[in-house]
PyMOL commands that place a pseudoatom at each C-alpha (Angstrom):
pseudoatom trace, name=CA, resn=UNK, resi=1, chain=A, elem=C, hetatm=0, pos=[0.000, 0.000, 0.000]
pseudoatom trace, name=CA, resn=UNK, resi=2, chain=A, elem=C, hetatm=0, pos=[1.086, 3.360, 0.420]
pseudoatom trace, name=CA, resn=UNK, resi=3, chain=A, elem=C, hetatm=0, pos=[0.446, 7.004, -0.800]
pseudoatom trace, name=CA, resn=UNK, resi=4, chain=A, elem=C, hetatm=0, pos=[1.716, 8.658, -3.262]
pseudoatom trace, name=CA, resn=UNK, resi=5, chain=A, elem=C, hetatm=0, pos=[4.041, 7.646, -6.455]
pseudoatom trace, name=CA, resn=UNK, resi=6, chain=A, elem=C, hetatm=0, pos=[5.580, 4.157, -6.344]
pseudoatom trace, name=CA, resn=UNK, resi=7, chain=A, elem=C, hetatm=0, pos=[9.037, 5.460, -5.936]
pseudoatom trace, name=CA, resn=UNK, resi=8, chain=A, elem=C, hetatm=0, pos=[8.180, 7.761, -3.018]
pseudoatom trace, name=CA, resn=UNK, resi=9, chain=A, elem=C, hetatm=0, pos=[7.565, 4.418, -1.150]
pseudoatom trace, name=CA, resn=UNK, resi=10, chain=A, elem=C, hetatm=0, pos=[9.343, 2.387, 1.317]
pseudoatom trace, name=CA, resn=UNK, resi=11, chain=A, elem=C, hetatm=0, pos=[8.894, -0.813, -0.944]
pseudoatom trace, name=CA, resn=UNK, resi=12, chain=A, elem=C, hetatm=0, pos=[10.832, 0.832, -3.077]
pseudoatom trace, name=CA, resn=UNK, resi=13, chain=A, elem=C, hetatm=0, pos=[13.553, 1.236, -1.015]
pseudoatom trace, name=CA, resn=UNK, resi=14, chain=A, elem=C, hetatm=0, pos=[14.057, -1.678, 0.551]
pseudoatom trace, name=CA, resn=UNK, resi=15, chain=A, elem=C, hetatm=0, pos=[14.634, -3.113, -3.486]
pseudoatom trace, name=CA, resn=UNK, resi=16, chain=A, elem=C, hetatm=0, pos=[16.814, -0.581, -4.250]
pseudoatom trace, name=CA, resn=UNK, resi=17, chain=A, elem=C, hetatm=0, pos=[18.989, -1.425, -1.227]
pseudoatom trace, name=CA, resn=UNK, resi=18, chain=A, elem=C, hetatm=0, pos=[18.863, -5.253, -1.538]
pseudoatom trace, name=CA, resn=UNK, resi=19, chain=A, elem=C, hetatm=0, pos=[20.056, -5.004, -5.344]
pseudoatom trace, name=CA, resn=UNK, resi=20, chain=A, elem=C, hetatm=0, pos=[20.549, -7.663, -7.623]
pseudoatom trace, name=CA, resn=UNK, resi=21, chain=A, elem=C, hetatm=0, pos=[18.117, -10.847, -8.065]
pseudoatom trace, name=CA, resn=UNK, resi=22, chain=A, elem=C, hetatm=0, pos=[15.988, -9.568, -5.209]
pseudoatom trace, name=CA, resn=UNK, resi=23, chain=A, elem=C, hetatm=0, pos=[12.021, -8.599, -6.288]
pseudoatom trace, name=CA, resn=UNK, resi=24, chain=A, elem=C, hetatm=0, pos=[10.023, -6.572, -3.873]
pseudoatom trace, name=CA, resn=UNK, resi=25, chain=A, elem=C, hetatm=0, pos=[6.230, -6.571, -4.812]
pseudoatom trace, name=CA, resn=UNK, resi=26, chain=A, elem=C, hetatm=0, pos=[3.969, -4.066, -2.709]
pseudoatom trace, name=CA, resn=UNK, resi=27, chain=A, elem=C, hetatm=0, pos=[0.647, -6.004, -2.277]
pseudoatom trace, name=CA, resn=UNK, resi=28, chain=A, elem=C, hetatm=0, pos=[-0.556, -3.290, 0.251]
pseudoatom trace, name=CA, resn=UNK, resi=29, chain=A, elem=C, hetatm=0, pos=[-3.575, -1.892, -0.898]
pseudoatom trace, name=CA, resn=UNK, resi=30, chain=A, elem=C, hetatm=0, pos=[-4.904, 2.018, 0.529]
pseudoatom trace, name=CA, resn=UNK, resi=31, chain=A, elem=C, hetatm=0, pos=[-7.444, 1.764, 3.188]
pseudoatom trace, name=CA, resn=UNK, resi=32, chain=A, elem=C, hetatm=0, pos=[-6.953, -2.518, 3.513]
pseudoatom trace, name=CA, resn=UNK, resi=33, chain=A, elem=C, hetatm=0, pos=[-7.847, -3.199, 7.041]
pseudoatom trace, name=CA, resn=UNK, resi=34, chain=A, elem=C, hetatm=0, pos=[-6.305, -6.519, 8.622]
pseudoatom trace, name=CA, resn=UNK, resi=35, chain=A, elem=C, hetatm=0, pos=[-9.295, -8.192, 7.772]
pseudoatom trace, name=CA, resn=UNK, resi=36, chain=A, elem=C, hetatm=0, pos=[-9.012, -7.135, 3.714]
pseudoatom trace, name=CA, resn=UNK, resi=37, chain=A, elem=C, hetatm=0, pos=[-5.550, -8.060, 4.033]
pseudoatom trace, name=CA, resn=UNK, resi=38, chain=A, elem=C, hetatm=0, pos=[-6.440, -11.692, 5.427]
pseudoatom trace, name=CA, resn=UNK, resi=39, chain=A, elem=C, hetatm=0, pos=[-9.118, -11.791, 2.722]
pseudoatom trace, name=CA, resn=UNK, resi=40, chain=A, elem=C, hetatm=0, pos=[-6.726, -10.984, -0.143]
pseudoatom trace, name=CA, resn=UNK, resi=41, chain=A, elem=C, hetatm=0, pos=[-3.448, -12.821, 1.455]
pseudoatom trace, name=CA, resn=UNK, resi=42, chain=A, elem=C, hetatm=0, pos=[-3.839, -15.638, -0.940]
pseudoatom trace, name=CA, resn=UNK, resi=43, chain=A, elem=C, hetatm=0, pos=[-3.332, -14.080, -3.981]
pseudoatom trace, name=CA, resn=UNK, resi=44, chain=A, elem=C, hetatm=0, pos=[0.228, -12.864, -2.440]
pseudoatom trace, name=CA, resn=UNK, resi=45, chain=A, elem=C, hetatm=0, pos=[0.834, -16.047, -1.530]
pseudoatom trace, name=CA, resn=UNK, resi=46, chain=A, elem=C, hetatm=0, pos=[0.426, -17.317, -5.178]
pseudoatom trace, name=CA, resn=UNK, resi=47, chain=A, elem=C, hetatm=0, pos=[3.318, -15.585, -5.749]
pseudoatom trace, name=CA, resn=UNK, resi=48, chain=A, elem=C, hetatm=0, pos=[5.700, -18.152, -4.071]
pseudoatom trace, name=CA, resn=UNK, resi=49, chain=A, elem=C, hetatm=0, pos=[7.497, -15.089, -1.626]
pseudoatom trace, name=CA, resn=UNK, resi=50, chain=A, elem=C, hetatm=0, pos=[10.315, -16.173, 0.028]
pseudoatom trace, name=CA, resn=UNK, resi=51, chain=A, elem=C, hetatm=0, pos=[9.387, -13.297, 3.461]
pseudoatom trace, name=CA, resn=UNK, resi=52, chain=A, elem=C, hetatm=0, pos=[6.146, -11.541, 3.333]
pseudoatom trace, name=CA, resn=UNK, resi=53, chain=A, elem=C, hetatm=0, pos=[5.930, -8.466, 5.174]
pseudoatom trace, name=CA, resn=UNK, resi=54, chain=A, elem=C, hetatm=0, pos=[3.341, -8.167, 7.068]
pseudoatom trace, name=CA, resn=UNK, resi=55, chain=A, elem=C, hetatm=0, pos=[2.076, -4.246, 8.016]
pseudoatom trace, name=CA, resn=UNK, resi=56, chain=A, elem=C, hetatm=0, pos=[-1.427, -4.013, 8.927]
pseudoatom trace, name=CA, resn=UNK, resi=57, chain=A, elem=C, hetatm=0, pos=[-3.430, -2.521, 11.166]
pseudoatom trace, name=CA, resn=UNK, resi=58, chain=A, elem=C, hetatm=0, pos=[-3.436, 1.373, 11.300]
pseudoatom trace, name=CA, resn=UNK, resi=59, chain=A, elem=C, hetatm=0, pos=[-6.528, 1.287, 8.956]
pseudoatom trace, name=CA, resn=UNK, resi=60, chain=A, elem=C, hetatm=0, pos=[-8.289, -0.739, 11.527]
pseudoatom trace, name=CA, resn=UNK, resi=61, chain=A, elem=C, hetatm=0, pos=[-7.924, 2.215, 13.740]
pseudoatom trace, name=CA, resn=UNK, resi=62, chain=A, elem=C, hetatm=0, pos=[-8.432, 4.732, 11.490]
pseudoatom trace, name=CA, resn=UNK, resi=63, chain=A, elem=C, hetatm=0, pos=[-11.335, 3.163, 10.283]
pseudoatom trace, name=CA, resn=UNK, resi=64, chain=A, elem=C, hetatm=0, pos=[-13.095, 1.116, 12.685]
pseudoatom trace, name=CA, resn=UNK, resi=65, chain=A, elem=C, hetatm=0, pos=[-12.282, 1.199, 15.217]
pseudoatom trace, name=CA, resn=UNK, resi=66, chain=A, elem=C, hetatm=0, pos=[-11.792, -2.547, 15.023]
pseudoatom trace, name=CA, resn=UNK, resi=67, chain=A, elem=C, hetatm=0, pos=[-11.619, -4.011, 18.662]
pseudoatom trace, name=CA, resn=UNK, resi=68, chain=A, elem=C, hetatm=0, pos=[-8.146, -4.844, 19.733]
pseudoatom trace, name=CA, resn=UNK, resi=69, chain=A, elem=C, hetatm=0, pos=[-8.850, -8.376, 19.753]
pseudoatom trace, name=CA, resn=UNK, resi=70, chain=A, elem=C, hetatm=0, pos=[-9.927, -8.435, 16.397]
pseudoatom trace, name=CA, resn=UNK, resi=71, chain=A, elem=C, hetatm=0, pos=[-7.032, -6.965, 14.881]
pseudoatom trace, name=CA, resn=UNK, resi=72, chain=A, elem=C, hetatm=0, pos=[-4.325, -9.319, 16.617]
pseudoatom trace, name=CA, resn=UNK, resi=73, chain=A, elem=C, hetatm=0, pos=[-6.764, -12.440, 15.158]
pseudoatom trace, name=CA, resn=UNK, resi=74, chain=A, elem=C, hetatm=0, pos=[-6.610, -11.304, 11.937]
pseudoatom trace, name=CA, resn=UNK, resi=75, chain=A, elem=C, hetatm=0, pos=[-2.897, -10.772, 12.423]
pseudoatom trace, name=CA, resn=UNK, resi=76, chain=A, elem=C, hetatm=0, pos=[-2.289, -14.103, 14.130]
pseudoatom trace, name=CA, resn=UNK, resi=77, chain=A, elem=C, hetatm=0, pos=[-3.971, -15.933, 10.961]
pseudoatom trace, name=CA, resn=UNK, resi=78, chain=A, elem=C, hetatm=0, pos=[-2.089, -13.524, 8.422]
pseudoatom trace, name=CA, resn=UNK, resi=79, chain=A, elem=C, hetatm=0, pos=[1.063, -15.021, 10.174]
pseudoatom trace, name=CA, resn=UNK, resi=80, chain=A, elem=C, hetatm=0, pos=[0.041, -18.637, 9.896]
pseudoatom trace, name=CA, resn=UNK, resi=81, chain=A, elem=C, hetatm=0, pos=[-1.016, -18.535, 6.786]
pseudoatom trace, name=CA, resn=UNK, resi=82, chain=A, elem=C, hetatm=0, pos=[1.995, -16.814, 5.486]
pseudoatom trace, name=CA, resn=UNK, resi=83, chain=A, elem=C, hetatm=0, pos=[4.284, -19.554, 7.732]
pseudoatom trace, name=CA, resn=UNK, resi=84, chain=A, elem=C, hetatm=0, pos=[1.865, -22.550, 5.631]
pseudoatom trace, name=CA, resn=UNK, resi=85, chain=A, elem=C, hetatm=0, pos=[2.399, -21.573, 2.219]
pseudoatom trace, name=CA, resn=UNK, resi=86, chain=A, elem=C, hetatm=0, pos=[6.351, -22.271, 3.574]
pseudoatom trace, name=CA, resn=UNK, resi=87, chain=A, elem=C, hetatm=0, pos=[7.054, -18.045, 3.854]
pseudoatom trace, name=CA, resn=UNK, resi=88, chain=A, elem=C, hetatm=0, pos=[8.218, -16.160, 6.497]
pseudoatom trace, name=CA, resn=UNK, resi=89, chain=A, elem=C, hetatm=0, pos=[6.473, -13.558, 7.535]
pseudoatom trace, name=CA, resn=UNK, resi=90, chain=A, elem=C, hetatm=0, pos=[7.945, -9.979, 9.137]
pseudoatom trace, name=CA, resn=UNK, resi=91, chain=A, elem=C, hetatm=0, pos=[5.815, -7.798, 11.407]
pseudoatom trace, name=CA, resn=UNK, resi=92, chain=A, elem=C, hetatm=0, pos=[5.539, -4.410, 11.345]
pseudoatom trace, name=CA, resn=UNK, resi=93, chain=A, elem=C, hetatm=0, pos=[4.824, -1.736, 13.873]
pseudoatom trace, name=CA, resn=UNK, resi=94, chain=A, elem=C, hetatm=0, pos=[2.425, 0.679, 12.935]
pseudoatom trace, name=CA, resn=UNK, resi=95, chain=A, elem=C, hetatm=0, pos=[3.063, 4.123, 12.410]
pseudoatom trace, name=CA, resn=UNK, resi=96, chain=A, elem=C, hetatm=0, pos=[2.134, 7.244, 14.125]
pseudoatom trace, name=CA, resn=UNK, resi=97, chain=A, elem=C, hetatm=0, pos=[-1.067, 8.866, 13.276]
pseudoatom trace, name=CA, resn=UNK, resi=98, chain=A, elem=C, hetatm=0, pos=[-1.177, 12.522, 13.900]
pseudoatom trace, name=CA, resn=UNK, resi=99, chain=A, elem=C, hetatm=0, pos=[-1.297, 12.812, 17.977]
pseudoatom trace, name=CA, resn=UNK, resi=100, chain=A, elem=C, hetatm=0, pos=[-0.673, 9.859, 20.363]
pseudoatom trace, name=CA, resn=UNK, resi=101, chain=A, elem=C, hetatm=0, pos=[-3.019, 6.946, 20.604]
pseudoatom trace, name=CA, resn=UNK, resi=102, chain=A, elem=C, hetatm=0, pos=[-3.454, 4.936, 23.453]
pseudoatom trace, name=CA, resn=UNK, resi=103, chain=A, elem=C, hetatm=0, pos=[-4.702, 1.876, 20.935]
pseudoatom trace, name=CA, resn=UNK, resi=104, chain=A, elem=C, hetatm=0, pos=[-2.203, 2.391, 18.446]
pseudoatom trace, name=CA, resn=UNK, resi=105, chain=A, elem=C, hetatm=0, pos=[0.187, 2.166, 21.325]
pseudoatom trace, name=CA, resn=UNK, resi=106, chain=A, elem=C, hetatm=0, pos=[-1.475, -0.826, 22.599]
pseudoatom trace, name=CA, resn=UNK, resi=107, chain=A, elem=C, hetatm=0, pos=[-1.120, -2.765, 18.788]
pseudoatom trace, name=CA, resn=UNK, resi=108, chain=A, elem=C, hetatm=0, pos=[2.408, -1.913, 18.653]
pseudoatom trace, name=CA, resn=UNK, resi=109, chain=A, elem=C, hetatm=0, pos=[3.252, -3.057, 21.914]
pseudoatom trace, name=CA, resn=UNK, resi=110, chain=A, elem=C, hetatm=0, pos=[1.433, -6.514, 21.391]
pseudoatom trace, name=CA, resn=UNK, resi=111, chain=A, elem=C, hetatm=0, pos=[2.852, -6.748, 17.836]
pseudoatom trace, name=CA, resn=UNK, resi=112, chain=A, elem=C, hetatm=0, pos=[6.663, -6.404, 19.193]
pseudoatom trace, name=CA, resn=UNK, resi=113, chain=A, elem=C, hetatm=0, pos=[5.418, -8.895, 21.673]
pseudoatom trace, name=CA, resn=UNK, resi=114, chain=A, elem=C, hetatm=0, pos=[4.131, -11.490, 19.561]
pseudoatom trace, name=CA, resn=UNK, resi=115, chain=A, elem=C, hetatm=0, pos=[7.025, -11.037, 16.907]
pseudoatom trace, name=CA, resn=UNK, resi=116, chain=A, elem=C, hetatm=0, pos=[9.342, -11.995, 19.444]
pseudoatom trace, name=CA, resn=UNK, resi=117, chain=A, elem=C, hetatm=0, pos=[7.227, -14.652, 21.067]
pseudoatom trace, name=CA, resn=UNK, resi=118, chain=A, elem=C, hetatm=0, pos=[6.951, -16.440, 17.750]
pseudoatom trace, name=CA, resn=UNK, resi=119, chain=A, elem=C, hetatm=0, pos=[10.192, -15.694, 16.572]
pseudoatom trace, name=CA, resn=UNK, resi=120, chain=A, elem=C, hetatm=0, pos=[9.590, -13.289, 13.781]
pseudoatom trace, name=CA, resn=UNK, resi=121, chain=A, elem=C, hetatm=0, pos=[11.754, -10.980, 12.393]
pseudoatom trace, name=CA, resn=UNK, resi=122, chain=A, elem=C, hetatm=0, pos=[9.991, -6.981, 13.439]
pseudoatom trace, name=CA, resn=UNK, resi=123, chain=A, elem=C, hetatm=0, pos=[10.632, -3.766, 11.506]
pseudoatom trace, name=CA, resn=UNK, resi=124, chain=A, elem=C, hetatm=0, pos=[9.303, -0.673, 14.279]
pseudoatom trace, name=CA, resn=UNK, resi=125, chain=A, elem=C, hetatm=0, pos=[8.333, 1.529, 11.255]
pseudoatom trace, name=CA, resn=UNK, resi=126, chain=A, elem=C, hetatm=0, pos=[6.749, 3.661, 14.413]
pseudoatom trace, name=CA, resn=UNK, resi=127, chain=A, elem=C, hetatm=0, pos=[10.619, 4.231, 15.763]
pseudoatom trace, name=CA, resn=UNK, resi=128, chain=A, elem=C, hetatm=0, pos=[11.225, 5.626, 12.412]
pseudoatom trace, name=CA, resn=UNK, resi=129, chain=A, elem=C, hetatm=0, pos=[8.374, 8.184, 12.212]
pseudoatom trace, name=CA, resn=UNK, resi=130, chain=A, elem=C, hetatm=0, pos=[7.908, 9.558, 15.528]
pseudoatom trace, name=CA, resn=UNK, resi=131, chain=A, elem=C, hetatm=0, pos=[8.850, 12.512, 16.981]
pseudoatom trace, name=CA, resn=UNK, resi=132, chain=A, elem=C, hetatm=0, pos=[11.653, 11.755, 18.912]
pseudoatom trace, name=CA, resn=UNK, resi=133, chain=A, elem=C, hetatm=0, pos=[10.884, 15.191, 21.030]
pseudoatom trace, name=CA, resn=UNK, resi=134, chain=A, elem=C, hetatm=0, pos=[7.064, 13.658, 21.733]
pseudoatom trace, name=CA, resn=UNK, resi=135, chain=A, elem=C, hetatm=0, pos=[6.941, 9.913, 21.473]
pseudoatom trace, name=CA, resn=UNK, resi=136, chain=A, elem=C, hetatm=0, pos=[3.672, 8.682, 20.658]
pseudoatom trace, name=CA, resn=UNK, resi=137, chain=A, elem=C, hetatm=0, pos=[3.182, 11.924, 18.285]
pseudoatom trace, name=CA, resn=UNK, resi=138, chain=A, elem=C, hetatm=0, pos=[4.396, 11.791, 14.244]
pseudoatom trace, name=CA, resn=UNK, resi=139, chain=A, elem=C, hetatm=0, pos=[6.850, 13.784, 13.387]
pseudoatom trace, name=CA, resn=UNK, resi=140, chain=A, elem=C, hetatm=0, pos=[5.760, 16.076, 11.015]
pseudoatom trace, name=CA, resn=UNK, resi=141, chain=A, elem=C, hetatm=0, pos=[8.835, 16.363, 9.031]
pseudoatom trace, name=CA, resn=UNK, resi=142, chain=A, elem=C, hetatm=0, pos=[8.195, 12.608, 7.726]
pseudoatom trace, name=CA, resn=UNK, resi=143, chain=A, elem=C, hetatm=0, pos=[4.089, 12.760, 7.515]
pseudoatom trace, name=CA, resn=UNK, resi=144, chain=A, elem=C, hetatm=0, pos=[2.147, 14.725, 4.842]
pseudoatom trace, name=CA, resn=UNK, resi=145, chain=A, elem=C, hetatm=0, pos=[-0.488, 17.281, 5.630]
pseudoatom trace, name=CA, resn=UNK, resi=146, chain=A, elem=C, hetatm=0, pos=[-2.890, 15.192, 6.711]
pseudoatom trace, name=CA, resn=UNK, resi=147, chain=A, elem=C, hetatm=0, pos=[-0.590, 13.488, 9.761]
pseudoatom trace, name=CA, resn=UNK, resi=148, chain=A, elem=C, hetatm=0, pos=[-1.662, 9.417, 8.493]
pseudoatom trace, name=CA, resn=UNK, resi=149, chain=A, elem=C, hetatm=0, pos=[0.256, 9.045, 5.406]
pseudoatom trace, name=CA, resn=UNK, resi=150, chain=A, elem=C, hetatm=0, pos=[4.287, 9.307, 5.253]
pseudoatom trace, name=CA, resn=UNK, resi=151, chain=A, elem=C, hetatm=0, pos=[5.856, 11.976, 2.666]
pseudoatom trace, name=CA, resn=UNK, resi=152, chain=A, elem=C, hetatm=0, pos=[9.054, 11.042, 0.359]
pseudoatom trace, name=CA, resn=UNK, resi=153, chain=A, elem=C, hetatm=0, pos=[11.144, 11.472, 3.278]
pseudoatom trace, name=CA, resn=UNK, resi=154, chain=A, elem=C, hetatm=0, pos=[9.218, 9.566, 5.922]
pseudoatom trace, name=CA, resn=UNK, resi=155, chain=A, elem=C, hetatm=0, pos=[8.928, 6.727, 3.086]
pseudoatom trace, name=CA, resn=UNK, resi=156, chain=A, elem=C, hetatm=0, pos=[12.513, 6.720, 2.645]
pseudoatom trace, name=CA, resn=UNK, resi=157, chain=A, elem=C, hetatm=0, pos=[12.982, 6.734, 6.174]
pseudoatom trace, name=CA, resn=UNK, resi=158, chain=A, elem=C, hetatm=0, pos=[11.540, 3.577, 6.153]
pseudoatom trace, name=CA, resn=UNK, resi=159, chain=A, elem=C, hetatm=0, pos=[13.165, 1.933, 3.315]
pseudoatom trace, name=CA, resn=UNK, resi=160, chain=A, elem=C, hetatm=0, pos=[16.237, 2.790, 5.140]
pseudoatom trace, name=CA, resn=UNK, resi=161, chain=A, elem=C, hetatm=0, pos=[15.603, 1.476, 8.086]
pseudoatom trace, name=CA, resn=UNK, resi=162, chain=A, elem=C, hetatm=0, pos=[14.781, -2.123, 7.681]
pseudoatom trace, name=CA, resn=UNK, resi=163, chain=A, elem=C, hetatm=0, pos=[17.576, -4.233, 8.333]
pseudoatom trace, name=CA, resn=UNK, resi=164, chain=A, elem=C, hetatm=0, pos=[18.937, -6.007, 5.707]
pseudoatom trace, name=CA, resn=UNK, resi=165, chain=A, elem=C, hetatm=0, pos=[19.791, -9.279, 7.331]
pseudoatom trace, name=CA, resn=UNK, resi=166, chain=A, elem=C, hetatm=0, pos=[16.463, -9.752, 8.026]
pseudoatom trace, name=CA, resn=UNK, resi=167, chain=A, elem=C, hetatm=0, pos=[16.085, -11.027, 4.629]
pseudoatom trace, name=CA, resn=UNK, resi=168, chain=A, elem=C, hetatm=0, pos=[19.638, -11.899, 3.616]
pseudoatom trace, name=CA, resn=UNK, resi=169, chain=A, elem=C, hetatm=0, pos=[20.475, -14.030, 6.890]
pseudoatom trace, name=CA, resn=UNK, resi=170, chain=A, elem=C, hetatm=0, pos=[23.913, -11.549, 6.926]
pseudoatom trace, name=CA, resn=UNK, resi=171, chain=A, elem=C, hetatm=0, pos=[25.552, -9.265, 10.050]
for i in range(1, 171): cmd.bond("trace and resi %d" % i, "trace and resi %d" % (i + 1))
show_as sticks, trace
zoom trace
């Protein structure tokens, strides 16, 4: 998913930093909650991925809002169904949205938590676009106007961010 022009996202960079044979295919769709993304995971899966990143959520909060427990289902059968088709997945925080949220805090802290508790790899895309001066808060510099969706910066922020070795087993 994403906002703006294909290159402005963090898909984007992540390809351009792994190089070579490496494909990185953005199945993200604006506005998918978890439970669209759960709906639609087979067709990603049809492509044979290797990881499948897994970033969903914020819409459920934006949208909904979608009870807690409902998100981390959908989440928790994203996951297995990624880890049967033989992929691994990668969870992703969610990012800031304008002024602190006590849910969105709440989904980030259980996502870290269940990354780690079923050994998944985690890339805290929130670290990346909060204000360092106001945790909790985005910071502006990486968000466009409307405080939800990143700008070129805050996308390449992102791209920039993920580690590598996630995906190429390296230091």
């Amino acid at each position: 998913g994403g906002y703006g022009n294909e290159t402005d996202r963090w898909p984007y960079w992540l390809k351009a930093r792994l190089g070579g044979d490496w494909e990185v295919i953005n199945q993200g769709e604006g506005g998918y909650t978890t439970a669209d993304v759960l709906a639609h995971i087979n067709s990603a899966l049809a492509l044979k991925p290797r990881f499948v990143i897994i970033m969903g959520g914020i819409n459920d909060l934006v949208f909904g809002p979608v009870p807690l427990a409902t998100t981390q289902a959908n989440i928790k059968a994203i996951s297995a169904r990624v880890e049967s088709s033989g992929a691994i997945p990668v969870l992703c925080t969610v990012t800031p949205i304008g002024s602190n949220s006590t849910q969105r805090n709440a989904l980030n802290a259980w996502i870290t938590e269940y990354a780690h508790s079923k050994g998944y790899a985690l890339i805290d895309f929130n670290k990346v676009l909060e204000n360092p001066s106001n945790p909790g808060n985005a910071n502006m510099a990486f968000m466009t106007d409307d405080g939800v969706h990143p700008n070129t910066a805050g996308y390449t922020a992102m791209g920039n961010a993920i580690d590598l070795a996630i995906f190429t087993g390296g230091p």
